[in-house]
C-alpha positions as CSV (number, residue, x, y, z in Angstrom):
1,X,-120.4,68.9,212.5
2,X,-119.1,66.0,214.6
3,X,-117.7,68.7,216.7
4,X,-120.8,70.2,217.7
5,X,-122.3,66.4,218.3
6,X,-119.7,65.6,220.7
7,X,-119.9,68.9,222.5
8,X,-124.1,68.6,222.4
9,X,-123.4,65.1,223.7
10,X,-121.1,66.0,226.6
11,X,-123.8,68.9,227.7
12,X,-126.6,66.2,227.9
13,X,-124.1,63.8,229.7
14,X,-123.2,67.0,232.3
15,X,-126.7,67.6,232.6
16,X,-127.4,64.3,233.1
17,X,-124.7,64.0,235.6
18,X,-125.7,67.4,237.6
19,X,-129.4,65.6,237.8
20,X,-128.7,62.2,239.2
21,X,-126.1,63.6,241.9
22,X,-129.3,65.8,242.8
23,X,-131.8,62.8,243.0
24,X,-128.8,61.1,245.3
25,X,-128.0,63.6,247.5
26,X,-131.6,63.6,248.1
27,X,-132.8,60.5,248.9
28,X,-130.0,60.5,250.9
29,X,-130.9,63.2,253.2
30,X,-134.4,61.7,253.4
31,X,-133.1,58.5,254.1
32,X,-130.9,59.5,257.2
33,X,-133.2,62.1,258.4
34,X,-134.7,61.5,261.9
35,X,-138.0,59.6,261.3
């Protein structure tokens, strides 16, 4: 039981993860592309 919790809990926190690195990489190449 607390097995599965911590590995549910380390998915959502990869997902997570994968997602914000996404939003960053691209409001970073909107930011420094040529206006």
């Amino acid at each position: 039981m607390c097995l599965a919790v911590s590995f549910t809990v380390i998915v959502v926190e990869i997902k997570f993860n994968i997602e914000l690195a996404l939003d960053l990489h691209w409001i970073f190449t909107i930011y420094n592309s040529p206006r």
